[in-house]
PDB file of the backbone (N, CA, C, O) and the ligand in Angstrom, with CONECT records:
HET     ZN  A 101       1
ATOM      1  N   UNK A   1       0.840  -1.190   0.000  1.00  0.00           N
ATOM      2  CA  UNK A   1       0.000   0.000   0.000  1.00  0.00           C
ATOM      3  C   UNK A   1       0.879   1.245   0.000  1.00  0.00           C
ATOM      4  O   UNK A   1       1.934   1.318   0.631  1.00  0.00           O
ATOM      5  N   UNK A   2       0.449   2.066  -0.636  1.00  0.00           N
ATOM      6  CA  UNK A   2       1.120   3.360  -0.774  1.00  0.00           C
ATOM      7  C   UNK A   2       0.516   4.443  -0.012  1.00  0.00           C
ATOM      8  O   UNK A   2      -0.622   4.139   0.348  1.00  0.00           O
ATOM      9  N   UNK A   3       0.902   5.652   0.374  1.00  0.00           N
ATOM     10  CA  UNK A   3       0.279   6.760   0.868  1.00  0.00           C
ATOM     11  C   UNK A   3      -0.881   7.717  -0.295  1.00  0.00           C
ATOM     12  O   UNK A   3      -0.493   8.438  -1.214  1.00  0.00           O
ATOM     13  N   UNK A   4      -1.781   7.554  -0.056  1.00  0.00           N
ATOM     14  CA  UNK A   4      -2.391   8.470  -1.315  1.00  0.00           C
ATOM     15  C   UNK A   4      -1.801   9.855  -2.258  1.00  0.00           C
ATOM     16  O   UNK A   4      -1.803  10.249  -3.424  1.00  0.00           O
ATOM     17  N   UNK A   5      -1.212  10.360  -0.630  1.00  0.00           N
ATOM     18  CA  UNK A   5      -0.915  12.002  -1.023  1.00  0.00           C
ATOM     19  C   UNK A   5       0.721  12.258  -0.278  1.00  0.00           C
ATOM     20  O   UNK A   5       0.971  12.089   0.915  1.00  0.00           O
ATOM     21  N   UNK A   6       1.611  12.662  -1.247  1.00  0.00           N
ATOM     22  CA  UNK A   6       2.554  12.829  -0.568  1.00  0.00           C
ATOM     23  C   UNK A   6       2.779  13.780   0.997  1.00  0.00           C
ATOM     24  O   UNK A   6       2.975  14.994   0.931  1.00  0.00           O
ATOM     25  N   UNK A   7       2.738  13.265   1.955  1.00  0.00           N
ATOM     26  CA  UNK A   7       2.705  14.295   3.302  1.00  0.00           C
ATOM     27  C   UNK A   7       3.668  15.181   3.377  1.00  0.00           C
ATOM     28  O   UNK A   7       4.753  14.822   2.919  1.00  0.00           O
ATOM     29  N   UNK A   8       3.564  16.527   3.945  1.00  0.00           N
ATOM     30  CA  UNK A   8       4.878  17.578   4.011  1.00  0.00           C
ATOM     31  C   UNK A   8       5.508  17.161   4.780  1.00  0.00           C
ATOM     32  O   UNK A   8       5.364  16.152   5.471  1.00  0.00           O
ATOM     33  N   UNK A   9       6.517  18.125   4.730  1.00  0.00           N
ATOM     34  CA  UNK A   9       7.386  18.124   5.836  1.00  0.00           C
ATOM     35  C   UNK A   9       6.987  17.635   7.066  1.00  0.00           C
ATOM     36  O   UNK A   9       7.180  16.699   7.842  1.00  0.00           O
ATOM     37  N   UNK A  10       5.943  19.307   6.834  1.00  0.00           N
ATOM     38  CA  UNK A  10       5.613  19.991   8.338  1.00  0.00           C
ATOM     39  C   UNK A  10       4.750  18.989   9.048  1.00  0.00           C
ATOM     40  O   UNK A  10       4.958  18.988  10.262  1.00  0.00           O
ATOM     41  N   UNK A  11       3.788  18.088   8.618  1.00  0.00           N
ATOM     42  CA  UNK A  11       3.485  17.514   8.668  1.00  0.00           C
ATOM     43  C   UNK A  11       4.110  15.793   9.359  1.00  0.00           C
ATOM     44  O   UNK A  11       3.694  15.289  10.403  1.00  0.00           O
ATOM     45  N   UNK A  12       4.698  15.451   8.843  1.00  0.00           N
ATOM     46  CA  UNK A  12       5.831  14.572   8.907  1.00  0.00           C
ATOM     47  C   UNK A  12       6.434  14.865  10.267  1.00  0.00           C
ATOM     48  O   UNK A  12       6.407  14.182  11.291  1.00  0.00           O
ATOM     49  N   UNK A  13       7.015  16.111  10.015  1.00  0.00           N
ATOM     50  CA  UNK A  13       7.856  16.041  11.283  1.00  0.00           C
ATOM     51  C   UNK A  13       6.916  16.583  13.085  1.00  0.00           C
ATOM     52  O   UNK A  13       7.296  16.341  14.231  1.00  0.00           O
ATOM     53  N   UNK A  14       5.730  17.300  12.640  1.00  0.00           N
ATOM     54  CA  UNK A  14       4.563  17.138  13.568  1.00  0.00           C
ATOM     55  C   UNK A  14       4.380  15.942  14.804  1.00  0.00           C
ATOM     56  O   UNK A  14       4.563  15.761  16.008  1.00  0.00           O
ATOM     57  N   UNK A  15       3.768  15.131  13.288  1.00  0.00           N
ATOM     58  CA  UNK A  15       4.019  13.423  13.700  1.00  0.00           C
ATOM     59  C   UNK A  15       4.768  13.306  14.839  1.00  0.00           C
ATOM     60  O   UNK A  15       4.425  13.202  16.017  1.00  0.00           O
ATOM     61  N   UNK A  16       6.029  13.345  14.223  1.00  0.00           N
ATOM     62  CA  UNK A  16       7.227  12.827  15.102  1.00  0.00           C
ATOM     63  C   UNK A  16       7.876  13.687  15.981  1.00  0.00           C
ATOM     64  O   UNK A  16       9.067  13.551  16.264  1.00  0.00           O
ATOM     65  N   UNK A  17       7.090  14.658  16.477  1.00  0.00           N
ATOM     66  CA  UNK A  17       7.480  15.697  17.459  1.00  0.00           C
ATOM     67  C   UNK A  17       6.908  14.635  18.610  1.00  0.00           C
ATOM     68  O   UNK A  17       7.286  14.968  19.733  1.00  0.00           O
ATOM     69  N   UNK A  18       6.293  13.740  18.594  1.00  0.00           N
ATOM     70  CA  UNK A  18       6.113  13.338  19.597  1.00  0.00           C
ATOM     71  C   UNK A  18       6.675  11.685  20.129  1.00  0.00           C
ATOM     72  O   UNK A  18       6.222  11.072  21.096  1.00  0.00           O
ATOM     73  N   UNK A  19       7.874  11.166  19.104  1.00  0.00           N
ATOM     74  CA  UNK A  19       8.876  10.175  18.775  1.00  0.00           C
ATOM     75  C   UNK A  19       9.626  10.086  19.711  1.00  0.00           C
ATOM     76  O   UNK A  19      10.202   9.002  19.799  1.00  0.00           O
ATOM     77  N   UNK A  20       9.821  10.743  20.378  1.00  0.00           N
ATOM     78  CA  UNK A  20      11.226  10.810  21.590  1.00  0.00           C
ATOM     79  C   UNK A  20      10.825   9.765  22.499  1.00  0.00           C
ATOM     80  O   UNK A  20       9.670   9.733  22.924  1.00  0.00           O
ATOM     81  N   UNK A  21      11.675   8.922  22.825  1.00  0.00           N
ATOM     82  CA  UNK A  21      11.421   8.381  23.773  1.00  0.00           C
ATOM     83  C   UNK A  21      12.448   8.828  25.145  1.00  0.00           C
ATOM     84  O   UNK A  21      13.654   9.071  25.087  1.00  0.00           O
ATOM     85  N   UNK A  22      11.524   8.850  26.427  1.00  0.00           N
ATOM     86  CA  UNK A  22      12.217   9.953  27.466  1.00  0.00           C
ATOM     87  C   UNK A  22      12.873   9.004  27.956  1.00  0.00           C
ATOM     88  O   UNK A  22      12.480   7.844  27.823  1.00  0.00           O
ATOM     89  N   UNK A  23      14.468   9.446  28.895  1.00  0.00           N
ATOM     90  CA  UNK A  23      15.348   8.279  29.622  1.00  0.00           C
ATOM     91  C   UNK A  23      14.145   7.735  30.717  1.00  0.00           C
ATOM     92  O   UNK A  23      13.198   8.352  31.205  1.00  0.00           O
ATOM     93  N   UNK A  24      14.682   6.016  30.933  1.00  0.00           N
ATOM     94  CA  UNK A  24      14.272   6.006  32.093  1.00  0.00           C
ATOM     95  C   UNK A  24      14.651   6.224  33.543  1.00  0.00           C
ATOM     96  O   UNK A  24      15.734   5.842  33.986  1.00  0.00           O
ATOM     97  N   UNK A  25      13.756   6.835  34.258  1.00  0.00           N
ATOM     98  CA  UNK A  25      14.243   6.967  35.577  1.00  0.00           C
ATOM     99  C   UNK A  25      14.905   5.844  36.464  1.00  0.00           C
ATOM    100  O   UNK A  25      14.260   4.808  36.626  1.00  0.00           O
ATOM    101  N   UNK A  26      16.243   5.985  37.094  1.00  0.00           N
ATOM    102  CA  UNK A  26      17.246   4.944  37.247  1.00  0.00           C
ATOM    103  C   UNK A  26      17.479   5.466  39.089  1.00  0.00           C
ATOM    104  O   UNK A  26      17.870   6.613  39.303  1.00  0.00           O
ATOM    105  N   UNK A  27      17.276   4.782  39.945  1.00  0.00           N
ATOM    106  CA  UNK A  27      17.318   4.970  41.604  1.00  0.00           C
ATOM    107  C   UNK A  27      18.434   3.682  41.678  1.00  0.00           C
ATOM    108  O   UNK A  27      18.339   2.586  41.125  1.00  0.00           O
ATOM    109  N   UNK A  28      19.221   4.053  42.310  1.00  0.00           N
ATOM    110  CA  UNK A  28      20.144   3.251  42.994  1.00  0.00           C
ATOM    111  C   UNK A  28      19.801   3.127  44.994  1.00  0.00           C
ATOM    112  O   UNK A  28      19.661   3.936  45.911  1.00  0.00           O
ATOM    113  N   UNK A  29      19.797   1.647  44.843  1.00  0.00           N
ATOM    114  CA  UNK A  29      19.156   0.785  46.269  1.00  0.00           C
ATOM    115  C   UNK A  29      20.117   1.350  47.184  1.00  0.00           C
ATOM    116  O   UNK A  29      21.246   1.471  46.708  1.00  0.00           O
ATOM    117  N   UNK A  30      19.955   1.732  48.395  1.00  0.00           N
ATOM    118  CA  UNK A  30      20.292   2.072  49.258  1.00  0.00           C
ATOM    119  C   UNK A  30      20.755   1.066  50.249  1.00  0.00           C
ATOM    120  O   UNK A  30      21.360   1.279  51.300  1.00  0.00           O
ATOM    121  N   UNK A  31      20.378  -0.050  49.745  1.00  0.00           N
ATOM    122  CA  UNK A  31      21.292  -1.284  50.113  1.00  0.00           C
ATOM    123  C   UNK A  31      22.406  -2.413  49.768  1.00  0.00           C
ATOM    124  O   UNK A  31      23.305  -3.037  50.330  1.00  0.00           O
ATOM    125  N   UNK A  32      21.956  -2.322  48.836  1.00  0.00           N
ATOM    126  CA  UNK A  32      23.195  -2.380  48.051  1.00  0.00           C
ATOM    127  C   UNK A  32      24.079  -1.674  47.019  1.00  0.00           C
ATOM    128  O   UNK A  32      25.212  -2.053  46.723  1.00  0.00           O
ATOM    129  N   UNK A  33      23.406  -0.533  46.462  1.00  0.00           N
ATOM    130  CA  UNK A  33      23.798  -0.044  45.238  1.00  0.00           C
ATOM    131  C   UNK A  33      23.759   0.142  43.638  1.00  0.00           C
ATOM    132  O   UNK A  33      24.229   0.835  42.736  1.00  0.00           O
ATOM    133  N   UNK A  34      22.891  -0.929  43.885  1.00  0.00           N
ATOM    134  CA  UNK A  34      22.659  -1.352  42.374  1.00  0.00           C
ATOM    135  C   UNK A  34      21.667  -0.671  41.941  1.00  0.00           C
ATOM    136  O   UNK A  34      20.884  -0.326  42.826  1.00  0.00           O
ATOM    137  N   UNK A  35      21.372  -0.297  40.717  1.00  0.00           N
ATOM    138  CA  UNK A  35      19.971   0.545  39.818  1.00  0.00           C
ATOM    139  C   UNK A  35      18.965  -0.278  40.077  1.00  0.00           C
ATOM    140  O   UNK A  35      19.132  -1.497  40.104  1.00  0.00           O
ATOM    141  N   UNK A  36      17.899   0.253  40.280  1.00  0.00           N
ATOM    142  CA  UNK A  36      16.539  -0.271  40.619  1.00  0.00           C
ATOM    143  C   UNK A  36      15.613   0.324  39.975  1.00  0.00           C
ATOM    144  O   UNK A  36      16.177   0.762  38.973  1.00  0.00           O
ATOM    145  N   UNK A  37      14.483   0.621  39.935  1.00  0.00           N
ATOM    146  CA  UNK A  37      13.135   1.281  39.584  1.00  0.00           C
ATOM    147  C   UNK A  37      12.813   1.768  40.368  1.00  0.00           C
ATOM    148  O   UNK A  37      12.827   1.043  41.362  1.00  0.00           O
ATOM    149  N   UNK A  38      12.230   3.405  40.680  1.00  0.00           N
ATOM    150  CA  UNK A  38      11.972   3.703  41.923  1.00  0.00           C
ATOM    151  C   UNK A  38      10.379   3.379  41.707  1.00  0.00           C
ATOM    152  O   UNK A  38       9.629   3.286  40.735  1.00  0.00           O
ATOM    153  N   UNK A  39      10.240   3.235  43.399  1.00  0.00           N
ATOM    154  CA  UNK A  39       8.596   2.485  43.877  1.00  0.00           C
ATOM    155  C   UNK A  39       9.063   1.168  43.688  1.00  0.00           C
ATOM    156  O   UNK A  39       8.549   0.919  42.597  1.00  0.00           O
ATOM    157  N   UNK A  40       9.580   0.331  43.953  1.00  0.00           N
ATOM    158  CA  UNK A  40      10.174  -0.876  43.062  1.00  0.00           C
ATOM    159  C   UNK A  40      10.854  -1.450  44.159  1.00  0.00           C
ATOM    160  O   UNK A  40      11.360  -0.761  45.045  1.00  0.00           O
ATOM    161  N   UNK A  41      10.905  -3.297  44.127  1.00  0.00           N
ATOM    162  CA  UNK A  41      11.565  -3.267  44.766  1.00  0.00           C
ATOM    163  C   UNK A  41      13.128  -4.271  44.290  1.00  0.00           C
ATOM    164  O   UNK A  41      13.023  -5.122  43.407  1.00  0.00           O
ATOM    165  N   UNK A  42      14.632  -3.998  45.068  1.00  0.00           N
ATOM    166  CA  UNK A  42      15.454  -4.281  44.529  1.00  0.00           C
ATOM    167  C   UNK A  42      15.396  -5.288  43.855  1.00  0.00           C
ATOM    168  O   UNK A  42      14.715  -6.181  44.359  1.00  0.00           O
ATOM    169  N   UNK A  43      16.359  -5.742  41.821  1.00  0.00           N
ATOM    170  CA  UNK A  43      16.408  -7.019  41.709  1.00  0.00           C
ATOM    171  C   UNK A  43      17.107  -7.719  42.726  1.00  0.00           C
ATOM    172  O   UNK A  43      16.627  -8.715  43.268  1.00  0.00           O
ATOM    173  N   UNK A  44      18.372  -7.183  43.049  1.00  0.00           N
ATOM    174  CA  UNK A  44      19.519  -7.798  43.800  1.00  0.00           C
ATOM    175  C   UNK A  44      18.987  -8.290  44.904  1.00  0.00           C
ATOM    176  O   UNK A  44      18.385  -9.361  44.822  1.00  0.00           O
ATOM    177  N   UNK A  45      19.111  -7.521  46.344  1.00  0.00           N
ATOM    178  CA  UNK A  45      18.525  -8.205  47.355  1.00  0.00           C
ATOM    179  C   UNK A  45      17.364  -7.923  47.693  1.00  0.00           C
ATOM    180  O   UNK A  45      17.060  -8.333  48.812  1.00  0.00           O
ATOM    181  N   UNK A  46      16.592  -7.371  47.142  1.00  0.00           N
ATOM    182  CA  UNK A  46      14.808  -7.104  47.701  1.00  0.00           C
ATOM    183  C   UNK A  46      14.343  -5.974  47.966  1.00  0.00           C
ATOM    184  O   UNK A  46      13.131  -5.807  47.829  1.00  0.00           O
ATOM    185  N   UNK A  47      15.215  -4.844  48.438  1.00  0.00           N
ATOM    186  CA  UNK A  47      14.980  -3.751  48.792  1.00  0.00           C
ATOM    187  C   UNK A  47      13.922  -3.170  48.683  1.00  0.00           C
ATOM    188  O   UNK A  47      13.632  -2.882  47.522  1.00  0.00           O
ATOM    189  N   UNK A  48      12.876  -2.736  49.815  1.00  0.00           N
ATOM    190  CA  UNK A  48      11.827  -1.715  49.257  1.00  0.00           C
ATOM    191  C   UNK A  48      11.910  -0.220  49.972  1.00  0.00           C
ATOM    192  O   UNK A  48      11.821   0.928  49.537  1.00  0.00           O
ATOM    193  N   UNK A  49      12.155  -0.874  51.458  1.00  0.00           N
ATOM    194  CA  UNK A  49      12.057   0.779  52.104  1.00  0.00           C
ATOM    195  C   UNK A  49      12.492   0.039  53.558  1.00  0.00           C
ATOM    196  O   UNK A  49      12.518  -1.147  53.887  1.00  0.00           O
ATOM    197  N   UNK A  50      12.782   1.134  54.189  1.00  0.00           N
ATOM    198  CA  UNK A  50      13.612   0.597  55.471  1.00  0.00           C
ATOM    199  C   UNK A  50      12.259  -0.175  56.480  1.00  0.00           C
ATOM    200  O   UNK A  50      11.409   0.536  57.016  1.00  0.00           O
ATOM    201  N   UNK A  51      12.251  -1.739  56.613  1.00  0.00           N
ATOM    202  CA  UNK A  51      11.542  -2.669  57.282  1.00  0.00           C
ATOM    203  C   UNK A  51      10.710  -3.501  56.764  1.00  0.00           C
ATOM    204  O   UNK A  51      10.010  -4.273  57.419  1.00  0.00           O
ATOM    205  N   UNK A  52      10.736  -3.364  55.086  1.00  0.00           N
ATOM    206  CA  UNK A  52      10.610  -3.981  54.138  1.00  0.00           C
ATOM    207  C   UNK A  52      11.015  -4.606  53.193  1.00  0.00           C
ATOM    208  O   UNK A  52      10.883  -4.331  52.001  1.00  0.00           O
ATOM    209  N   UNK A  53      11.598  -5.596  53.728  1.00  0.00           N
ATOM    210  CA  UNK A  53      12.281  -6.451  52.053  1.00  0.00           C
ATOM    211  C   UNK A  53      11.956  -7.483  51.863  1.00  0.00           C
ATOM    212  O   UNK A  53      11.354  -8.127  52.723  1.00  0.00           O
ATOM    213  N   UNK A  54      12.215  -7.904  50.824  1.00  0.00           N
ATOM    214  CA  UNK A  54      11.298  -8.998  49.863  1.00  0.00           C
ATOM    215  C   UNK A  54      12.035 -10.237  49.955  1.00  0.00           C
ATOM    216  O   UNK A  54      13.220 -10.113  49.646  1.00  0.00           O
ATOM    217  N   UNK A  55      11.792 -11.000  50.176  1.00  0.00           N
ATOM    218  CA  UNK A  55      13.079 -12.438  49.778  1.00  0.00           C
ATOM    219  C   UNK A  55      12.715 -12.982  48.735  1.00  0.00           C
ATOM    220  O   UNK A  55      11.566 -13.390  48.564  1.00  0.00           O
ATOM    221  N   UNK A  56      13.969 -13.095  47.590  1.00  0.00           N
ATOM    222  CA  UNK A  56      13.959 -13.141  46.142  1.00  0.00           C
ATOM    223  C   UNK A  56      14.079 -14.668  46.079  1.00  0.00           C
ATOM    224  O   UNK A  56      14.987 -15.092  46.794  1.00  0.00           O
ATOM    225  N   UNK A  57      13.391 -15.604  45.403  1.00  0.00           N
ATOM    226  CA  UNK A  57      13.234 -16.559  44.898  1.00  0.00           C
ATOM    227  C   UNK A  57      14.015 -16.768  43.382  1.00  0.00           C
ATOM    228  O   UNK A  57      13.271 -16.589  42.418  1.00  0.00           O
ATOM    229  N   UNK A  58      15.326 -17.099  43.099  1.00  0.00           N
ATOM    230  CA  UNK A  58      15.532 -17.676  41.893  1.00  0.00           C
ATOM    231  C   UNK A  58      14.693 -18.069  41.148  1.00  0.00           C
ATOM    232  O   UNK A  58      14.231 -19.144  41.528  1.00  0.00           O
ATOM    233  N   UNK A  59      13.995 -17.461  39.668  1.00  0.00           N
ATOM    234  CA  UNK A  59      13.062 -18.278  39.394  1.00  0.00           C
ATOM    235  C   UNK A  59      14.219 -19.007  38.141  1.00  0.00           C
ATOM    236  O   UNK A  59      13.767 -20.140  37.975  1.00  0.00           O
ATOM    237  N   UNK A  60      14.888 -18.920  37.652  1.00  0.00           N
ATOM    238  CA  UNK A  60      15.467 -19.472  36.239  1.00  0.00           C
ATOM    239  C   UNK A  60      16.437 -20.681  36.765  1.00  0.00           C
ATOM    240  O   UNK A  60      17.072 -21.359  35.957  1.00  0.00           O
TER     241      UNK A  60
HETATM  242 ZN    ZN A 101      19.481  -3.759  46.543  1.00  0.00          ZN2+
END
């Protein structure tokens, strides 16, 4: 399939004014150090918030 009508520029680049994809936000665990997700809790050792941690199950 083809486009019917050749699109402009302005047009075109409109579009893709909204293409960016933003960094993701990167929190390092306060228990160990490692990058995490914030709200999240650590991959490494479980980390969520001080009196909360998770015990990680190997799943692989
Ligand atoms: Zn951690």
């Amino acid at each position: 399939m083809l486009p019917v009508q050749r699109q402009t520029r302005t047009q075109g680049r409109k579009r893709r004014s909204h293409d960016a994809l933003k960094p993701v936000h990167v929190a390092s665990c306060p228990n160990c150090g490692s990058a995490r997700l914030p709200h999240t809790a650590c991959n490494e050792c479980g980390y969520v918030r001080p009196g909360l941690k998770l015990s990680l199950s190997k799943e692989d």
